[in-house]
Backbone as a ProteinNet text record, in pm:
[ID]
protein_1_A
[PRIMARY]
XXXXXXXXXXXXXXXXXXXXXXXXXXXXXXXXXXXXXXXXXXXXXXXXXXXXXXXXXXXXXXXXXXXXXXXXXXX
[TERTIARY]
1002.7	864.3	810.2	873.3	818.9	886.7	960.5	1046.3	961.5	940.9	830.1	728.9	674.7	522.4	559.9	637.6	660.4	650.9	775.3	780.4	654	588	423	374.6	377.3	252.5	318.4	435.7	502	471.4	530.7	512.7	328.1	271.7	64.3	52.8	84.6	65.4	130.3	260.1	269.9	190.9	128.3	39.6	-94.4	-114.6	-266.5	-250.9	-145.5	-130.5	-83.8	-46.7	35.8	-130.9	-154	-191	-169.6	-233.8	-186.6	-286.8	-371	-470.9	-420.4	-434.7	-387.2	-475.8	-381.4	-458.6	-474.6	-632.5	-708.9	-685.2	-595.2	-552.2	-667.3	-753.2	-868.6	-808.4	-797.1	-771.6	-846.4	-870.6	-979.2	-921.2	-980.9	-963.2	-1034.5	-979.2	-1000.6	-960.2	-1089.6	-1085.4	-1085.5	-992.8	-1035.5	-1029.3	-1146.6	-1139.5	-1090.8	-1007.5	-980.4	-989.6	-1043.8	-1059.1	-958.4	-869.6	-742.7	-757.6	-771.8	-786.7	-671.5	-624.4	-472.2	-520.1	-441.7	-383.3	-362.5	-462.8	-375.4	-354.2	-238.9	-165.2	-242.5	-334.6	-332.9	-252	-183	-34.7	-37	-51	-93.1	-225.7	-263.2	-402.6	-467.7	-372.7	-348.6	-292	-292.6	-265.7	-146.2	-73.9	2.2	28.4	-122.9	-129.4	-168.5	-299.2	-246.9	-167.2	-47.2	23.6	149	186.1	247.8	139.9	10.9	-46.3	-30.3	-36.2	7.8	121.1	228.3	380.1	367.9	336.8	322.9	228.4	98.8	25	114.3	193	286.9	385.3	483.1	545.7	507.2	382.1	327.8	283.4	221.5	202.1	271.3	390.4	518.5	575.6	545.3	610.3	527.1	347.7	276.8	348.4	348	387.6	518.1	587	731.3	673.8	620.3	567.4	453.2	385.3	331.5	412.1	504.1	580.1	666.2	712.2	779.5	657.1	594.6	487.3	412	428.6	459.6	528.9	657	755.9	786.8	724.4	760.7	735.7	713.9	754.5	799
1148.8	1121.1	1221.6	1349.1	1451.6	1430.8	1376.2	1367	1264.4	1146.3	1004.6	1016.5	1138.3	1171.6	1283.8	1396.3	1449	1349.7	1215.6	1142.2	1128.8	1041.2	990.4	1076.2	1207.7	1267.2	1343.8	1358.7	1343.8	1211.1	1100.4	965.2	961	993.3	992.3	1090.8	1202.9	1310.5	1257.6	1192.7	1152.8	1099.7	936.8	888	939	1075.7	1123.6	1199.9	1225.2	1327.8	1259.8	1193.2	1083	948.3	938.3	842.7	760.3	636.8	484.7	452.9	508.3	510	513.6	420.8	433.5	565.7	610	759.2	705.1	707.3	695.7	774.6	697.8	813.5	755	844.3	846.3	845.2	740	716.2	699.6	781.9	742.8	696.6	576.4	503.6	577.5	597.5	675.9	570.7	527.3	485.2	536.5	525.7	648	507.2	537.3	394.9	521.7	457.8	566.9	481.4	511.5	434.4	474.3	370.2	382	261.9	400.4	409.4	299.8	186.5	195.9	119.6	168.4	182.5	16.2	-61	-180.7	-219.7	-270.3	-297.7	-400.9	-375.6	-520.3	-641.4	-616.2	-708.7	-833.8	-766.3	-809.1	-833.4	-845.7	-926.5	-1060.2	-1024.3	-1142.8	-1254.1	-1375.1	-1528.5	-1553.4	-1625.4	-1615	-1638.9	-1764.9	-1791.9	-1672	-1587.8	-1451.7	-1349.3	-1350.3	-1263.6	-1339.6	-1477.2	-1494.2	-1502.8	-1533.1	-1428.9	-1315	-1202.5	-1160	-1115.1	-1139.3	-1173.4	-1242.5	-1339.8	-1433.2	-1373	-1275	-1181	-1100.7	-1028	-915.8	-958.1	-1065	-1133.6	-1166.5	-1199.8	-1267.8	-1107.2	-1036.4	-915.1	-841	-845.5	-764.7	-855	-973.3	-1017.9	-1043.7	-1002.5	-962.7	-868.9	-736.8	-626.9	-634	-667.6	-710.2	-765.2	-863.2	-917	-818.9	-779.4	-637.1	-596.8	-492.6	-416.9	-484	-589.4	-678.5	-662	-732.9	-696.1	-589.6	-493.3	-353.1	-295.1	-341.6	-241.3	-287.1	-365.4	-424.6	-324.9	-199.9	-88.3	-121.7
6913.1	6883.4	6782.6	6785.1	6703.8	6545.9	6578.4	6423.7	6361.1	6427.6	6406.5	6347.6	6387.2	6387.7	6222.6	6192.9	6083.1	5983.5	5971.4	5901.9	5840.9	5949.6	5918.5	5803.4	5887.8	5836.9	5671.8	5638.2	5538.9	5410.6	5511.2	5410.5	5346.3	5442.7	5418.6	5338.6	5352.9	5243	5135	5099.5	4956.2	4897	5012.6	4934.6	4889.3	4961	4925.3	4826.1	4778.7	4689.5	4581.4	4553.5	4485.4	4431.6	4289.5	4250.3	4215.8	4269.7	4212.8	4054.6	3996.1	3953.3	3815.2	3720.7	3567.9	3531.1	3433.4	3364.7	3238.9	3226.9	3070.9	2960.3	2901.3	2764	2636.1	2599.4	2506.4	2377	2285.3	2187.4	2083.7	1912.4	1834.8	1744	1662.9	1570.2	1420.5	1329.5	1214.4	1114.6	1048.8	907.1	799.1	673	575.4	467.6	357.2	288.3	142.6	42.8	-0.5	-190.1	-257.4	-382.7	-456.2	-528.9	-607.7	-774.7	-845.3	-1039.4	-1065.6	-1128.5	-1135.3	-1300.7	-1414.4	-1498.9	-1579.1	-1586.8	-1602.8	-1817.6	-1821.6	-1946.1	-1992.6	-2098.3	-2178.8	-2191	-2248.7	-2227.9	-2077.6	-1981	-1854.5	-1848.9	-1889.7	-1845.9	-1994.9	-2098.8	-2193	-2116.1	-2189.4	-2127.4	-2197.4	-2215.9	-2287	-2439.2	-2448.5	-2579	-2652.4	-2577	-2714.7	-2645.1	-2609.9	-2638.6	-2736.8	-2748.8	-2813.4	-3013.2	-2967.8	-3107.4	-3161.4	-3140.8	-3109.2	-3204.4	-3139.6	-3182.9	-3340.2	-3293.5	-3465.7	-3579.9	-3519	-3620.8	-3675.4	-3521.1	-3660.8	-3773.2	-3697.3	-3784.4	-3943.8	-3941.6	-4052.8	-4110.7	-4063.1	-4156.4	-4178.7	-4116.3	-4189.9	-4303	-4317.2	-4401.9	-4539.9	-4499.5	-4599.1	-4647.1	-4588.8	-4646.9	-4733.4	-4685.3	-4758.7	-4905.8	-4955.3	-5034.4	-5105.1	-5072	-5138.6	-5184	-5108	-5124.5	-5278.8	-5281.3	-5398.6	-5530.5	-5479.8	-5604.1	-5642.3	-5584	-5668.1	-5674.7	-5657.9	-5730	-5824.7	-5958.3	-6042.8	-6165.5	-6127.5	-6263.8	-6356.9
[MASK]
+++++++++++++++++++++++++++++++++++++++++++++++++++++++++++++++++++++++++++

């Protein structure tokens, strides 16, 4: 009976000492809004019709120049 009675009063003390009780872990939420510069290429933000202008402007004025270039070197 005495051993019966230790048990008891053993097994009751665990549970009094012992929580069933979720533990509230306090968590904070941190927003940081953060503004970002970025660099953008002409090129990229042309359509395609003028960037292939573009292309066909230089073409054509290098080949002005070429032709300059011919008609004055006629020393």
């Amino acid at each position: 009976m005495k051993k019966i009675a230790i048990a008891i009063a053993l097994v009751g003390a665990t549970f009094l000492t012992t929580s069933c009780r979720e533990t509230k872990t306090e968590t904070k939420e941190v927003i940081r809004e953060v503004e970002v510069e970025v660099e953008t290429d002409d090129a990229a933000d042309d359509g395609i019709l003028e960037r292939t202008a573009k292309e066909i402007d230089k073409e054509v004025n290098e080949e002005v120049n070429e032709e300059i270039d011919k008609i004055g070197n006629d020393d």
